[in-house]
C-alpha positions, -999 to 999 in steps of 0.1 A, spaced: -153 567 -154 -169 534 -148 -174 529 -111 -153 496 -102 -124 504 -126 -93 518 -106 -71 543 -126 -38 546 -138 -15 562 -122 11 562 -145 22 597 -160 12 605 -194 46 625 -209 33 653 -235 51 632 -260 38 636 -299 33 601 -306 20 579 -269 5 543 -268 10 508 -281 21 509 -317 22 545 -317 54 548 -301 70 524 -321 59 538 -352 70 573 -346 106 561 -332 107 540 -365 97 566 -392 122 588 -373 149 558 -380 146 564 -414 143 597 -420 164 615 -431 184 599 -458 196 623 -483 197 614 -521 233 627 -533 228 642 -569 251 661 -596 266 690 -589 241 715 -603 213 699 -583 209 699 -548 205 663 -527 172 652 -524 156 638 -489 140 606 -491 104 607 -479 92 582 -455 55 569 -455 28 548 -435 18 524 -464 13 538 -496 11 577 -500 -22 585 -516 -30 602 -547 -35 634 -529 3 632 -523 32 636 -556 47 605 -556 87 619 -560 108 588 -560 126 576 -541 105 570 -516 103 545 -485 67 533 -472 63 514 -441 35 486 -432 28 465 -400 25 431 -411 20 411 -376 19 415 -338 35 384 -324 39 370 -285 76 371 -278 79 336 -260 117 337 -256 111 368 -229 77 359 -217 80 351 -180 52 339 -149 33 364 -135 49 384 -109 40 417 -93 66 446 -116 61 471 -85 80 455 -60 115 449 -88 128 486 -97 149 491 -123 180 515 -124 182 537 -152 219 551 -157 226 580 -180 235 615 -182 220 648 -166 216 671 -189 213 710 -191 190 722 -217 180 756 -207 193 760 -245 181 734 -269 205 750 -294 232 744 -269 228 711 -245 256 706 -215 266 679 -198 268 682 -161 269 651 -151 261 611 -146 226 602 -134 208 573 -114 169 571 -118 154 541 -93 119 536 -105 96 517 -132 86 530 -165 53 522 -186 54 508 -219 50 530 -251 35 559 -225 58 572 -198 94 569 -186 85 573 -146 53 555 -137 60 541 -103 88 570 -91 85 557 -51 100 520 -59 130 520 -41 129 549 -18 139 541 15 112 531 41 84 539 15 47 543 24 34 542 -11 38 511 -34 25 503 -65 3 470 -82 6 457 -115 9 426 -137 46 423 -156 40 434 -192 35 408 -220 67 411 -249 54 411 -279 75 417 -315 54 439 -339 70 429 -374 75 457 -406 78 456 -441 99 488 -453 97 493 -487 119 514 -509 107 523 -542 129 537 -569 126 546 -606 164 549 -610 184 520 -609 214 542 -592 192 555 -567 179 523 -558 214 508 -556 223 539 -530 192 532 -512 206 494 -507 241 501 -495 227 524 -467 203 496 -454 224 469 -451 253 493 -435 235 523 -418 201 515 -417 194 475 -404 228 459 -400 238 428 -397 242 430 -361 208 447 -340 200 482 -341 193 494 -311 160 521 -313 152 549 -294 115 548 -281 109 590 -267 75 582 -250 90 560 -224 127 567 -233 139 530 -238 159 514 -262 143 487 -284 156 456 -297 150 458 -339 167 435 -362 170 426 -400 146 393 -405 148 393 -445 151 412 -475 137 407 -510 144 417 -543 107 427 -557 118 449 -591 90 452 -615 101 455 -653 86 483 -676 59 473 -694 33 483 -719 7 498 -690 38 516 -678 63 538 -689 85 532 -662 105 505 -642 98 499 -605 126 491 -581 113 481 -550 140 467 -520 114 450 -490 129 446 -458 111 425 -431 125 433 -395 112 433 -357 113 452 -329 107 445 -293 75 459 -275 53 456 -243 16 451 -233 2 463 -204 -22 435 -191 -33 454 -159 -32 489 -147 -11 501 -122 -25 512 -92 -10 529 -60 -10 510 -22 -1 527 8 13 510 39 -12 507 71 -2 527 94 -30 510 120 -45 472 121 -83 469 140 -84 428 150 -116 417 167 -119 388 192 -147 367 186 -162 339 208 -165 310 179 -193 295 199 -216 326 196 -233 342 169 -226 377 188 -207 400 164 -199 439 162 -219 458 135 -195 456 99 -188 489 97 -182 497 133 -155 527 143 -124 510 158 -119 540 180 -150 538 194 -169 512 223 -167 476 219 -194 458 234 -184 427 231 -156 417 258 -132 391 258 -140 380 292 -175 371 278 -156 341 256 -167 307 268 -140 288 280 -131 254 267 -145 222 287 -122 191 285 -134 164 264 -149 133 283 
């Protein structure tokens, strides 16, 4: 470690996808997973695959498929604040306790309170003494910057009824009108994500291809957070050391004296004031 650079003390979850963009990215590819492809009766319904940019050649290309691309990271000026310290504000964190000795099987035993800070795209618990009653540890760190990171999903189809299908679920299931509301598991928040724009990009089959291309793009946000500082841990003096010093002599105790042990410098040696003339 570099000497002069103070840790983090922020708990790294064992969480597949951790960090900046990779958060996001993992809780958006989840988003769209899943959709499945209804076909004839004598075929079985097809799952959409879901891709970071393009799928190489090494990969078939079965269509439909859905690709996604980062096209910008932008400041977020409308939730940008002044600097202020985020480890003297706790946030409450209401929910549900949960039983999961069997994943197969999760019960509900409860409602839950958790007083505390989380860290963006990383942990859900950073700063778990904010709050506590009389605390002796605190925490330091700079407010996180909001940022929106903005995608282009693509979905590509060679059938014009698949890509039809593929529409209707967007605009209802997939990015409503209204926000969607997206589930980040590193630091188990919930992101703002909305519909910017969509364009019709169809290509038309031509003699280099013996195929049509029906490609849907969908340009959307989603809220996200940089860490500007790292968050380091204070703890409360229990003891403050003052020393008396006559201003009008150089006289002063070595720098790193022991406070426990003899002064030799006294306050009755302190010069006393004469009146002025």
């Amino acid at each position: 470690m570099t000497a002069g650079v103070t840790p983090s003390v922020a708990e790294i979850e064992t969480v597949q996808s951790v960090g900046f963009i990779l958060a996001e990215e993992a809780a958006l590819k989840r988003h769209l997973s899943g959709l499945s492809m209804p076909r004839p009766r004598s075929l079985p319904n097809t799952e959409v695959p879901v891709w970071y940019r393009w799928p190489d050649g090494e990969r078939a290309q079965q269509y439909p498929f859905i690709t996604i691309d980062l096209l910008d990271i932008t400041p977020d000026l409308e939730r940008q604040t002044s600097v202020w310290n985020l480890g003297d504000d706790p946030s409450v964190f209401e929910g549900v306790l949960v039983d999961i000795e069997d994943p197969q099987n999760p019960v509900v035993v409860g409602a839950g309170q958790r007083i505390g800070q989380y860290f963006p795209s990383v942990s859900s618990d950073s700063m778990p003494e904010i709050g506590a009653e009389e605390p002796t540890t605190g925490y330091r760190v700079e407010n996180y910057k909001p940022v929106k990171l903005i995608y282009q999903i693509t979905t590509h189809a060679t059938s014009a009824q698949d890509d039809r299908w593929m529409m209707a679920k967007f605009f209802i299931d997939v990015f409503p009108p209204n926000p969607v509301w997206l589930s980040v598991d590193a630091d188990k928040t919930w992101r703002r994500m909305e519909r910017l724009s969509f364009t019709n990009a169809d290509t038309q089959e031509t003699t280099e291809t013996d195929k049509r291309h029906f490609r849907k793009i969908y340009t959307i946000s989603i809220e996200a957070e940089v860490p500007v500082d790292t968050t380091v841990e204070v703890v409360r003096a229990s003891r403050v050391h003052v020393d008396l010093y006559d201003r009008a002599s150089e006289t002063r105790e070595a720098v790193d004296h022991d406070s426990s042990s003899e002064h030799h410098i006294a306050i009755g040696e302190f010069t006393e004031p004469q009146p002025a003339p």
